[in-house]
C-alpha positions in Angstrom: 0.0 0.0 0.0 2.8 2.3 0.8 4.8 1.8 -2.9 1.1 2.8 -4.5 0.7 6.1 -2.0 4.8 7.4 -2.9 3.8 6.4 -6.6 1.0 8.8 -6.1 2.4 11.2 -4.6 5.4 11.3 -6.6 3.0 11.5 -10.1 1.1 14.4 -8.4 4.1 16.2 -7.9 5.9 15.4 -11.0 2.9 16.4 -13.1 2.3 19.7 -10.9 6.3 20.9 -12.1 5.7 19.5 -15.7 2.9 21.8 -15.8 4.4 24.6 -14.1 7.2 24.5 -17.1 5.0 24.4 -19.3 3.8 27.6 -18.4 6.5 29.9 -18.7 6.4 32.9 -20.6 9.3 31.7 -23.2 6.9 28.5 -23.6 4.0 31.2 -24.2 5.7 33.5 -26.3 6.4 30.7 -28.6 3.3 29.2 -28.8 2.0 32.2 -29.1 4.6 33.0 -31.8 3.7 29.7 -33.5 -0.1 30.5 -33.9 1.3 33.7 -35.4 2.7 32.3 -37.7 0.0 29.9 -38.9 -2.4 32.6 -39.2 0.2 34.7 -41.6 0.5 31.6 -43.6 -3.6 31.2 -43.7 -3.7 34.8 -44.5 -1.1 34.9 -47.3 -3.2 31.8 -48.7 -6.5 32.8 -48.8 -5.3 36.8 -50.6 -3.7 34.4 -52.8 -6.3 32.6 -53.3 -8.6 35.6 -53.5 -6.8 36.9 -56.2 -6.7 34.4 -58.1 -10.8 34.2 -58.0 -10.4 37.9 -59.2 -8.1 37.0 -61.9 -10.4 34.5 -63.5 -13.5 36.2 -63.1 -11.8 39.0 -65.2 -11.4 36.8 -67.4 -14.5 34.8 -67.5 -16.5 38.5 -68.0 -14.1 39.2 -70.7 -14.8 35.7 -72.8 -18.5 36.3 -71.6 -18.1 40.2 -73.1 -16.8 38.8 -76.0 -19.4 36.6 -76.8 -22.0 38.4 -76.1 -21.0 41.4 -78.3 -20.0 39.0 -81.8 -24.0 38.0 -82.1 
């Protein structure tokens, strides 16, 4: 019984400082730093992306001009 209580003990207290490190502001800044980054890279992606709608919707109402003005 005593092995399972120091076991216990000693996984309360282990887990307690793992999450204490865990929580430091270096950890949070680069997290934080992280997430910045992903959302650059999402935004970069979708202006691409939103031009490229724009290009070819030029396009599409310039073939569309085009045909509707040769009847």
């Amino acid at each position: 019984m005593k092995p399972i209580l120091l076991l216990v003990a000693f996984t309360a207290v282990a887990s307690g400082a793992l999450l204490t490190g865990c929580s430091t502001t270096e950890v949070q800044d680069a997290r934080a730093s992280g997430l910045d980054r992903r959302q650059d890279r999402m935004d970069s992606r979708t202006s691409a992306r939103q031009d490229r709608w724009s290009e070819r919707a030029d396009r599409e109402d310039a073939r569309a001009e085009a045909r509707f003005n040769s009847w």
